[in-house]
N, C-alpha and C positions, 0 to 999 in steps of 0.2 A: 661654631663653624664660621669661619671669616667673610665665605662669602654669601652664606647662609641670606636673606634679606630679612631684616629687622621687626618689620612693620607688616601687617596682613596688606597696606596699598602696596609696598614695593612688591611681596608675594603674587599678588593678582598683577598686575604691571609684569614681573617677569613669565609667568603661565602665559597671559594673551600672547604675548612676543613669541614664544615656543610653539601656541598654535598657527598664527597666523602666517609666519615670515614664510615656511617653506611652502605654503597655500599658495601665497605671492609670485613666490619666485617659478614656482614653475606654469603657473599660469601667465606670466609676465614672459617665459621665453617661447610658451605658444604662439602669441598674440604676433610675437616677432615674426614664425616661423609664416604665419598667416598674413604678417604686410607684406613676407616675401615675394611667397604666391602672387599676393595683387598683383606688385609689380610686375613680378615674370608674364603673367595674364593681359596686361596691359601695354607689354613690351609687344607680345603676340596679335594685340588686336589692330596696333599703329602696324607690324609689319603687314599685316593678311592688307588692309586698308591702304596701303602704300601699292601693294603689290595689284590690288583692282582699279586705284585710280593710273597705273603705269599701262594696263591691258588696256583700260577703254580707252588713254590716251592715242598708242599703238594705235587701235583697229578705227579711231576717228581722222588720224592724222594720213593713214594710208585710204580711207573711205573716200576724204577730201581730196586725197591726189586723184584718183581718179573723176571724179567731178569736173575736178578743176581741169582737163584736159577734153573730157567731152563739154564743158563749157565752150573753151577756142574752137573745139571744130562746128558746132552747131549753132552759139549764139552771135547775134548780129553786136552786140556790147557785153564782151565777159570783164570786160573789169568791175562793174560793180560786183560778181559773182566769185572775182577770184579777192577782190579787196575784203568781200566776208568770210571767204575762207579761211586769208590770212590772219584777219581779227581771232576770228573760231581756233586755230591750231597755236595761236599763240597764249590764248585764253587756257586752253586744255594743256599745253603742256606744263605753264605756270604754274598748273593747279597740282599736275602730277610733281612739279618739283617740290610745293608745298608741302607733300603729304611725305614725301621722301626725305625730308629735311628733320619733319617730327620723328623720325625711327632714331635708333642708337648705333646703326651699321659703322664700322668703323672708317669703313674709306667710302662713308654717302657724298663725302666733299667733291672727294675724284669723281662720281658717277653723276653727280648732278653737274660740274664741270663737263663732263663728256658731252654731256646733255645740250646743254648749252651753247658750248664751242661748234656741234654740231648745228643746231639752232640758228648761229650768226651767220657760216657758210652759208645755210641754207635761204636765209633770207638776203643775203646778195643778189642770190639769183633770181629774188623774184624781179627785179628789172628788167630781165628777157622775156621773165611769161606778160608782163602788161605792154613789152615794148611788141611782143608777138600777137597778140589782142586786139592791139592797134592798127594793125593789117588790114585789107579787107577779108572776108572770110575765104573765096578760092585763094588766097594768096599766102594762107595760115599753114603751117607743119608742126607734127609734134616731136619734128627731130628736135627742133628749137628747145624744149621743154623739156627734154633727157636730164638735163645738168640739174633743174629742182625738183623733178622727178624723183634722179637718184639721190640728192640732199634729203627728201624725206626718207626713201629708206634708211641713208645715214641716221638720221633721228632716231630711226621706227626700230635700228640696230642699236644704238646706247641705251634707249629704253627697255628693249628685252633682256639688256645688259643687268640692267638695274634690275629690271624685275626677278631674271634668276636669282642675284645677291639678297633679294629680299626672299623669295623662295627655299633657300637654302636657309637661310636663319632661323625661317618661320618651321622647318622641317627638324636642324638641329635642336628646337627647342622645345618641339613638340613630334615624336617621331607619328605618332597616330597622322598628323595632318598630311605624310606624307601620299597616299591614294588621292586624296583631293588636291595635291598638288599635281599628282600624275593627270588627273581630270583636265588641269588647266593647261599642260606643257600640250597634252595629245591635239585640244580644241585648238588650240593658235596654231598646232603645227596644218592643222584642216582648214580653218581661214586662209592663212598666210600661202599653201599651194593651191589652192580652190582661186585666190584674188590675184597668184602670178598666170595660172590658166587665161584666166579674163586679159591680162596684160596682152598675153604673146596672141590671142587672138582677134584683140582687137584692132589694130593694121590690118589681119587678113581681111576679115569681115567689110571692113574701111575701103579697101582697094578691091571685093571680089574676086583674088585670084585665087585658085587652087595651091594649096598647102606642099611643099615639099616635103621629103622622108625627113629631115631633120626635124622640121617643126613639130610634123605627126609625132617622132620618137620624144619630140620635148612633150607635149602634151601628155604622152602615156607613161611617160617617166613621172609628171608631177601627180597625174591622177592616181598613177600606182602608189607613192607615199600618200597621198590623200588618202585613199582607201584602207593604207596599213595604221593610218593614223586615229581611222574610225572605228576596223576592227580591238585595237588598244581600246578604245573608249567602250565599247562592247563589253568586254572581259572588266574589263575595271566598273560597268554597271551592276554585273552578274555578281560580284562578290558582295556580302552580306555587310548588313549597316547603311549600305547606299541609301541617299531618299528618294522616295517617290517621284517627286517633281522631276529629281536630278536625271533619274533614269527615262521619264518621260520626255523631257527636254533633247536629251540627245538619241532618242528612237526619230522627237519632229526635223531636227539638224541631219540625220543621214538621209531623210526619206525624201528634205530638200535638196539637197545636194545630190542625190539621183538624181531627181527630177530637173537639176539645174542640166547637171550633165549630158542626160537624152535630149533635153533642147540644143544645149553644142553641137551637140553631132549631127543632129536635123540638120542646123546651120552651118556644121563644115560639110555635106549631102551636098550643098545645092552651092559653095564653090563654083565659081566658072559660068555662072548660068546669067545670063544676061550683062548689063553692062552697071548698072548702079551697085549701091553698096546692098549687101546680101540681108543687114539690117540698119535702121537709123541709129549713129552712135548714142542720142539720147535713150533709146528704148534699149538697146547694149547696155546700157550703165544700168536700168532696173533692172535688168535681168541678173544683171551680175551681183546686185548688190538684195537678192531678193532671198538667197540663204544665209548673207551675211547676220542678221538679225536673230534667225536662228541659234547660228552658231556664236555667236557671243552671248546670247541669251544662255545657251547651256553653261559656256566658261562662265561665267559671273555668275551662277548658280549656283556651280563648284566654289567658286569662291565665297557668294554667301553663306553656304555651308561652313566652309573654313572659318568665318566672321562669327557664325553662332555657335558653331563649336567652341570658340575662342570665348565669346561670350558668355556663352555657360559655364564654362570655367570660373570665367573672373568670376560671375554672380556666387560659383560655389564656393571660390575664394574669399569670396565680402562675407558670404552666410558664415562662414566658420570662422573668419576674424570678427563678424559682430559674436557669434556667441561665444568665443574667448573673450573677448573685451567685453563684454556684460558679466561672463561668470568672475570677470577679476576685480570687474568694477562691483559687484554685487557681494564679492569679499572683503572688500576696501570697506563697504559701508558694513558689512554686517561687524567684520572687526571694530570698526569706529564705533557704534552701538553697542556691541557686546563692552565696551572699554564703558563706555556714558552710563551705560546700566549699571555697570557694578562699582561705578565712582558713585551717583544717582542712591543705587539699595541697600548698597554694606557699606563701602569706607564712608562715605558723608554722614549718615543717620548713626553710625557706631562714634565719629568723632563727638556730633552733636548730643548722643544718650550721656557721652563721659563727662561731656562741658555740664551740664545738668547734675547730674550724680555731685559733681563737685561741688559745686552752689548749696545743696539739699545738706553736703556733711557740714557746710557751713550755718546753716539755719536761714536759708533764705529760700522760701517756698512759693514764694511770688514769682517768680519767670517759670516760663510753662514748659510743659517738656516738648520740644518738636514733633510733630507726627511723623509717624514714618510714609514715604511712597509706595508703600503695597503690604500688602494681609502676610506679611511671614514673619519671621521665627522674629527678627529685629520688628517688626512692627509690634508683635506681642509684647515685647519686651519695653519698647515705649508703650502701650498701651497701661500698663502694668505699672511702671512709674509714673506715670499721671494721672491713674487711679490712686494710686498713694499718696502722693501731692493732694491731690483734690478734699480727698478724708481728714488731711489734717489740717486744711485752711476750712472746711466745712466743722468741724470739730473747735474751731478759734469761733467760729459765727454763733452757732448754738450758746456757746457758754456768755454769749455776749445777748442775743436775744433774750434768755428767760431772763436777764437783770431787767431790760424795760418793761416786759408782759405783766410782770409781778407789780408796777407805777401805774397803768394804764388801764388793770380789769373794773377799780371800783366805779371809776366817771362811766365807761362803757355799757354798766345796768344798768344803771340810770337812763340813762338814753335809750335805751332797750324796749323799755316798760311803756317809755311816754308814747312811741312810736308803735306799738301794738295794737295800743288803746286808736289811735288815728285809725288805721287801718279796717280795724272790725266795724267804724262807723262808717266808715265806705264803702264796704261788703254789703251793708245794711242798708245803705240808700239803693245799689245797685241792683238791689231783689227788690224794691216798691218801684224798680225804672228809672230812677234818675241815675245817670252817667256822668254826672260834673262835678264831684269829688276829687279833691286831690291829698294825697299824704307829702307833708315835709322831712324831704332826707333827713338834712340840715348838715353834720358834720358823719356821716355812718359811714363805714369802709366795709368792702366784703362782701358777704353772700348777702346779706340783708339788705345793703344799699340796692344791689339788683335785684333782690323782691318786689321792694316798693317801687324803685322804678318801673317797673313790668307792669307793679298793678297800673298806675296813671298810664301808660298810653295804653293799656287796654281799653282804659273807662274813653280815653281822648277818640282811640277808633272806632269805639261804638258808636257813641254821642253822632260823630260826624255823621257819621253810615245811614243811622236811623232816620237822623234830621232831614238829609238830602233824598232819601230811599220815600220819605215823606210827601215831601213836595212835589216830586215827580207824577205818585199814583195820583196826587190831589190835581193837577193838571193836566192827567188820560181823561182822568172823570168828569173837568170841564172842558173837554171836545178842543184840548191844545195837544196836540200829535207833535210838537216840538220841542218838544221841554227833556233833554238827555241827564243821563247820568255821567260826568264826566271824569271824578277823581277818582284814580286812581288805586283799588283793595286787593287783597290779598286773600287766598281760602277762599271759604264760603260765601263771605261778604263779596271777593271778585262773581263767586256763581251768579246770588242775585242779581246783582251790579247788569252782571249778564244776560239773565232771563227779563229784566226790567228794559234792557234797551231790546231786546229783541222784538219782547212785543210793542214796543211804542214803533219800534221799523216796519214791523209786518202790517202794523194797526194804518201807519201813516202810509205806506205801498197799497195798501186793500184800497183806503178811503179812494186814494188820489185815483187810483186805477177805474176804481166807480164813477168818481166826476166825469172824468176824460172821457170813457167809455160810456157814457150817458149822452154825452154832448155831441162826441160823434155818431151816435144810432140816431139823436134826433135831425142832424144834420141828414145822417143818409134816409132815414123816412122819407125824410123831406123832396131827397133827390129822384129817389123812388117813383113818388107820387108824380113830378112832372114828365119822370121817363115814361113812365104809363101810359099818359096821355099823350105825349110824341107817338108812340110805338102805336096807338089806334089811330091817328091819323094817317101814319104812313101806312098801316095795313088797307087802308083804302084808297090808296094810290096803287098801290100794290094790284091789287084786282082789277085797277079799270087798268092799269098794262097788261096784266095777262091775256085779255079778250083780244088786245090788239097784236099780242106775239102769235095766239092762235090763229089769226088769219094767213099773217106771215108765214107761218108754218106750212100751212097747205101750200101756198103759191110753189115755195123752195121746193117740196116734193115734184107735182109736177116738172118742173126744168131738170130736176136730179132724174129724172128717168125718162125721157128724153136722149139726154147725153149718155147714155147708160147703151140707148139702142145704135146711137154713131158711135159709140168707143167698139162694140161688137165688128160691124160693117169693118173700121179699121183691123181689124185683126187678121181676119179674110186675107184680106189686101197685102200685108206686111207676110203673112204667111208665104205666097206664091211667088215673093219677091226672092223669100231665104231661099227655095227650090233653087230658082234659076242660077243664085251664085253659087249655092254645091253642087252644081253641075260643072259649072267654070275653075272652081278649084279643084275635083278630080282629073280634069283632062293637062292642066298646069302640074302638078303632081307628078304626070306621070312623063309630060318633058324635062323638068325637072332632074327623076330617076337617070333616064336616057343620056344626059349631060356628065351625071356624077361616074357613070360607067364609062364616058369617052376622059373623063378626068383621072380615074382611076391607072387606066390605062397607061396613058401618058407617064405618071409616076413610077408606075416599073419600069418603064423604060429608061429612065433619069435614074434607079437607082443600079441598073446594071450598067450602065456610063458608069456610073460611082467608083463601081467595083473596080473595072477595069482603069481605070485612074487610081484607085489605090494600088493596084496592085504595079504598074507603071512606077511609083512611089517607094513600093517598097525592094521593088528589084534596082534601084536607084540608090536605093542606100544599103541594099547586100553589097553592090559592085563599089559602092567607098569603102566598107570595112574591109572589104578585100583587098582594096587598094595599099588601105593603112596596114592590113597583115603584110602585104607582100613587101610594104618598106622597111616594115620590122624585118623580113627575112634577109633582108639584102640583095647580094647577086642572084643569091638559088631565085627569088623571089620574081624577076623580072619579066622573066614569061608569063606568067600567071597574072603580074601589072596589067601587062597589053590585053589579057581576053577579058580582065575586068573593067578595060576602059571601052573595049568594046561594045563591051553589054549594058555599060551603060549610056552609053550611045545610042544602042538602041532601044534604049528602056526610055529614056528622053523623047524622041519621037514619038513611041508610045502615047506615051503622056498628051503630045502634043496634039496628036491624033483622036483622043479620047478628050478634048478640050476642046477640038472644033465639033465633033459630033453633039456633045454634049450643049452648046451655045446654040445646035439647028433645035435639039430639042427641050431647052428649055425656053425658045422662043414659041415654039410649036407650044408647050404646055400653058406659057403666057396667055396665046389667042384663046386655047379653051377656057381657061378657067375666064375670060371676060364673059365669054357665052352664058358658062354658066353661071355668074354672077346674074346675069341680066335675066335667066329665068328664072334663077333663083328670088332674084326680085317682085317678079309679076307673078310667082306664086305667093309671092307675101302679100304684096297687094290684093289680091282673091281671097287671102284668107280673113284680110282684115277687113274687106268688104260681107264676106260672110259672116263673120262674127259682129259687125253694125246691125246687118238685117236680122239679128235672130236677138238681139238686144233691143230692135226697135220691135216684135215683135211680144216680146216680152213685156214693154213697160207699156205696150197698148192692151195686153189681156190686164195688166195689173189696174189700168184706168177703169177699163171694164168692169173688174170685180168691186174698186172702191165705189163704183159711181151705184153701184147694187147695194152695196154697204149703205151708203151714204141716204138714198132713198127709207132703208127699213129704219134707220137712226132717228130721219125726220118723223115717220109714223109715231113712233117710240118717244120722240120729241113731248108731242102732241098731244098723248097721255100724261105726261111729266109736269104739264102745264095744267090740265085739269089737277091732277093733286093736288098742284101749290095753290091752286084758288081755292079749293076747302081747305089747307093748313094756314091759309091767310086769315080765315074766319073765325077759328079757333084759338090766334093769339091774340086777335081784337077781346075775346071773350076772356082771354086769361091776363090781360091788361086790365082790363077795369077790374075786376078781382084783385090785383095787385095795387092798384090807386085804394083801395076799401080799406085793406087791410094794412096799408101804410099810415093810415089817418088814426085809426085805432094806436099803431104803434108808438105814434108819435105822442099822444095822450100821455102813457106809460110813462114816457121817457120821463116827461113832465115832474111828473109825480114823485120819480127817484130821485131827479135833482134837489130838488124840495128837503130828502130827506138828506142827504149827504152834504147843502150845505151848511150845516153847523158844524162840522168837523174843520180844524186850521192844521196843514196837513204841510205846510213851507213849500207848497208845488203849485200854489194859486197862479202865480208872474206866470211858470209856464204853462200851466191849462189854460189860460187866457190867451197866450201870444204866442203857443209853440203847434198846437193840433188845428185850431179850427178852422183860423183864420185861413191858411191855404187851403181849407176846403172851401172854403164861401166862396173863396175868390174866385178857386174853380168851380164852381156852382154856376156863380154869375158871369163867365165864361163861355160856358155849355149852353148856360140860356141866350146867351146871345148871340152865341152862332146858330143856333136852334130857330131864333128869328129869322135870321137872314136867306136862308134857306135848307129846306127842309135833305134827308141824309136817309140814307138806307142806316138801317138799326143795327148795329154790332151786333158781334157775338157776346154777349156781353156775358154770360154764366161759364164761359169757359176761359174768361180777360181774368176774371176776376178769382176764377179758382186757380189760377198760374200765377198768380201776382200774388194771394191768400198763404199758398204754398213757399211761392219763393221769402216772403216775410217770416215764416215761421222758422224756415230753415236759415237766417239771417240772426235769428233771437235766438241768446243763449240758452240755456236749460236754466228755469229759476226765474228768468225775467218774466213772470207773465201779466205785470202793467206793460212793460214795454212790447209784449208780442200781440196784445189784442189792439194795441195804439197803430203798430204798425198792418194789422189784417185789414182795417177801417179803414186807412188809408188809401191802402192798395185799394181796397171797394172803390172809394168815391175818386180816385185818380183817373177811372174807366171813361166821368164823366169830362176831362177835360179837350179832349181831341174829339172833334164832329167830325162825322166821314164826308166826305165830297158829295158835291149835288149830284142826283140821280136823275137820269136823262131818262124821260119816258118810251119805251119801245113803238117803233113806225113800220111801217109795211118794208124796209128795206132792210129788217133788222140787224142795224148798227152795231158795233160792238161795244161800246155802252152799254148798252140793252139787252144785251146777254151775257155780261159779265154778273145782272141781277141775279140768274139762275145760279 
């Protein structure tokens, strides 16, 4: 067959191609279908983005007009106020053109032109509004300000312009987005009549005049689409899919814009009533702009929503162009690998077995057969032919070896024989102990040369081991505790090696711990012995204070009760005091009462004023809705005009009537309530004077009882003091007891030193210069302050078992040269700090002097 492929490479080469191509291709036109998406996804996310930065442009550029107008009527310099506005709306709209420029719309040229054109009109005119600003303030109109007034609506018109075109695109191209577009037409259509409300009645409010039937019907004309525009928003909440937020958002947007609107009407009510403006334009401008926040807050919601929806898209779009583009990319390689593989397992290693095969029919057995890459059927196959290679260049070496073995066996017994006989006389010395034998190789190869090798450095390991294992135990036995084992064995010989140093460490830790701990017992004997004798001296200082605390004692008794019988006498006294002010605070109490019931009073009365001023109020604004129906009716309506202007005429009066009453008696309620402030006062005062007197009676029983206390303590004293004079007697007697049996101790100590030193232990430097010396030193320390003047006697059994303790728990497990070094220490460190001189107790006893106790 012609087009058959020749060769098993081109065979495998056309197979791959047959699997892979149409894997490719149709995964290569997913991938496509998947940038598409992006794009489209991304087309949608620049329009929704175009179309929120064009709404908040709108609802800021209209915010600003009205600002910028109660700016001229209220402030005394609006040009710095309107020169940031103008910065601000040129800023915003820039930005909205920005965003409008990135979309694909086809006529955005035209719209952002609109924009624009619109834009430079309007900013001609700001010339009027800074030349109007200039004025003084009575002399300022906002007729003046009409022209850039209406130039921003201009604007605030090319921009809704645009925003529909982007709306429409963003809807054509996504029909789902369409309800959240309806979200955002409904909301601006409730700003934009809600913000022309605020317009038309801001002149009335301004000038206080009563509203005509036109204005009213304009007012109820735009509230009425406001309303239709909310109900829409309503229904398009209540459909399924909505968000949460979204729905909550515009429940808080209607519930201001009620609340915006019954403030209106309060404020068109009260029309005509006096001579100033009905409210201040700047407090107008918050109120008007106080649901605005609201309700863009819900639009932009809507639109956020629009933006994540759009967004999740694209994201589902990227997720399924990455796994198209991984699962094509992940074909690309496994084709590229499936192709390397079998260039790699079958065609390379089948080329290379044949290049071989050829050589071998030629007789050249010398170049090896290639190994194959992996355990299969071709690897066997070379395996197999370099097993056969191998056999017949092993099969050339053999018949060449027995030619020399057959030259070389007779010299080889020879040699054999001589080196046997070496051998056996080495074996022979090694069993009478000598170890310093050696056998001569000389020329031997083979199992033999390492025979006799092996025997010599046996004989050479021993030798050493024995020799050094020697001189060590010879140098325990003459009292040298430093003499180690140091080279390095192997087996048994490391055991010894081991057990030999061990006990020269234990031997040399024992001794050294003996020294040390000898020299410090005899040091502490020593210390012992003159605490002793301190500790009887002071016990008889001790005694002749106590005779003298005892007189003291008595004296303090008497004056302690004493004052025991004047603390009583005061109590009496403070008692008949407290009587007389709870007498003076029941009678204050009860004018007081008296007061709150003429206060009480007075309040009902002020809240039925209330009523009927509300009610004045509310007949006041029945007879405006009336008004405002009967202009809606027209002609029919006019008679019905007149009895509502009547009524409220007289609902006014009313009012007026229920304001002056109300002024006599909220001044009348004024003078009560100082009354009763002022008894309310001087009942306080009585009460605070009663609660003095029953606290000072109080802390004079409480003198009374300590000063009882304090007498039986001294008795109690007094006994306390005889004890410690017989427990004074009894340490003097366990003191010299202790000097005896220290003298003794120190004997001992003696004796052991004697024995221990002939041991050289390598710890002499430190036993000499590391324990004792700081004990001497504090020895002669102690004794020297001990001279200068004499010291109340520590606690010293209890210094020294917390010092004892804390050393022990310092020493590791094991150390116990270094945890009895360290118990000693602690012992005799007790002695280095003398307590302060002791003042002998005097008949006025000092506190010194009973700090003894």
């Amino acid at each position: 067959m012609k087009f058959f492929p020749s060769s098993i490479q081109n065979y495998l080469v056309a197979t791959m191609a047959c699997l892979c191509v149409p894997g490719i291709g149709a995964l290569a036109y997913m991938a496509e279908q998947s940038i598409m998406e992006v794009r489209t996804n991304m087309r949608l996310a620049e329009l929704v983005e175009a179309d929120k930065a064009l709404l908040l442009t709108g609802n800021m550029i209209r915010t600003a007009r009205g600002q910028a107008q109660t700016s001229i009527q209220v402030a005394d310099d609006p040009a710095p106020m309107l020169k940031q506005i103008e910065q601000a709306n040129r800023a915003q709209i820039a930005e909205a053109v920005a965003q409008l420029q990135e979309t694909d719309l086809p006529n955005r040229k035209e719209l952002i032109a609109g924009i624009q054109q619109e834009q430079k009109l309007t900013d001609a005119r700001m010339a009027d509004l800074y030349a109007e600003a200039g004025k003084p303030k009575a002399q300022r109109s906002l007729a003046a300000t009409m022209p850039w007034y209406n130039g921003i609506g201009a604007i605030e018109g090319a921009i809704v312009k645009a925003s529909d075109e982007t709306s429409t695109a963003a809807r054509l191209a996504d029909p789902v987005l369409a309800d959240l577009q309806g979200f955002k037409s409904a909301g601006w259509d409730v700003r934009s009549n809600y913000g022309t409300q605020c317009s038309v009645l801001r002149p009335a409010f301004s000038s206080n005049k009563a509203m005509d039937a036109a204005q009213l019907r304009r007012i109820g004309e735009l509230r009425g689409v406001s309303n239709a525009s909310r109900d829409t928003l309503k229904q398009l909440a209540s459909r399924p899919g909505v968000g949460s937020e979204l729905v909550r958002k515009i429940g808080v947007m209607s519930a201001e814009v009620d609340a915006s609107n019954r403030k209106m009407d309060e404020l068109i009510g009260k029309l005509g009533q006096g001579s100033g403006p009905v409210i201040a334009a700047e407090e107008w401008t918050k109120q008007c702009n106080a649901p605005f926040e609201a309700i863009i807050s819900a639009v932009t919601q809507s639109l956020d929503d629009m933006i994540t929806r759009t967004n999740q898209k694209l994201n589902q779009a990227w997720v399924k162009f990455g796994i198209v583009g991984s699962l094509l990319a992940a074909l690309l390689v496994i084709c590229v690998l499936s192709w390397r593989g079998v260039q790699r397992r079958v065609a390379r290693p089948l080329i290379s077995l044949k290049s071989a095969l050829d050589g071998m029919q030629q007789g050249d057995f010398a170049q090896a057969i290639p190994p194959a890459p992996s355990p299969d059927e071709i690897g066997a196959l070379s395996r197999a032919l370099e097993t056969y290679r191998e056999n017949a260049l092993a099969l050339e070496q053999n018949r060449r070896d027995r030619d020399l073995a057959m030259l070389a066996d007779a010299e080889q017994a020879a040699h054999v024989q001589k080196l046997l006989g070496e051998v056996a006389t080495i074996v022979a010395d090694a069993r009478d102990g000598n170890f310093s034998g050696q056998a001569q190789v000389g020329g031997m190869e083979g199992p033999l040369k390492e025979l006799v090798e092996g025997i010599n450095e046996i004989n050479i390991v021993v030798d050493s081991a024995t020799t050094e294992f020697a001189q060590a135990l010879s140098a325990i036995a003459g009292g040298d505790l430093t003499n180690r084992v140091e080279t390095a064995y192997r087996g048994r010989f490391a055991d010894l090696k081991g057990a030999i140093n061990e006990t020269v460490d234990r031997l040399s830790a024992t001794v050294a711990t003996i020294q040390t701990t000898s020299a410090d017992v005899g040091l502490a004997a020593r210390e012992i012995n003159m605490g002793a004798d301190d500790l009887s001296k002071r016990t008889e200082e001790q005694a002749s204070s106590l005779e003298q605390t005892a007189a003291t004692t008595e004296e303090l008794a008497a004056s302690v009760k004493a004052s025991a019988q004047a603390s009583k006498d005061a109590a009496r006294i403070a008692d008949e005091a407290m009587q007389a002010a709870q007498s003076g605070g029941a009678i204050a109490g009860q004018a007081v009462d008296a007061m709150a019931r003429i206060e009480s009073a007075s309040q009902k009365i002020s809240d039925i004023i209330r009523v009927i001023d509300d009610i004045a109020f509310q007949t006041n604004l029945l007879a405006l809705n009336a008004a405002v129906e009967a202009a809606r009716a027209g002609e029919a309506g006019k008679g019905f005009a007149v009895v509502a202007s009547e009524v409220r005429t007289l609902a006014q009066r009313s009012g007026e009537a229920a304001k002056d009453i109300s002024g006599l008696i909220s001044s009348s309620n004024t003078e009560v309530g100082e009354g009763v402030k002022l008894v309310r006062q001087a009942g306080d005062q009585l009460a605070r004077i009663l609660a003095a007197s029953q606290k000072v009676a109080a802390t004079i029983a409480d003198i009374s009882a300590a000063s009882g206390e304090q007498a039986n303590g001294i008795d109690e004293m007094s006994q306390a003091v005889a004890h410690l004079d017989e427990m004074t007697q009894q340490n003097a007697a366990l003191a010299e007891e202790s000097a005896a049996s220290a003298n003794a101790l120190t004997g001992r100590i003696g004796q052991l030193n004697e024995l221990v030193a002939a041991f050289r232990t390598g710890r002499e430097a430190v036993g000499q210069s590391g324990y004792p010396q700081p004990v001497m030193a504090a020895s002669s320390a102690a004794r020297t302050l001990k001279t200068v003047a004499p010291a109340r006697a520590p606690a010293r059994p209890v210094a020294v078992a917390a010092a004892s303790a804390a050393a022990s728990a310092r020493a590791p497990a094991g150390a116990e040269p270094e945890r009895l070094r360290q118990l000693a220490e602690a012992a005799f460190a007790q002695s280095k700090a003398t307590p302060a001189p002791r003042k002998v107790a005097n008949g006025r006893a000092q506190d010194a002097g009973w700090e003894e106790f």
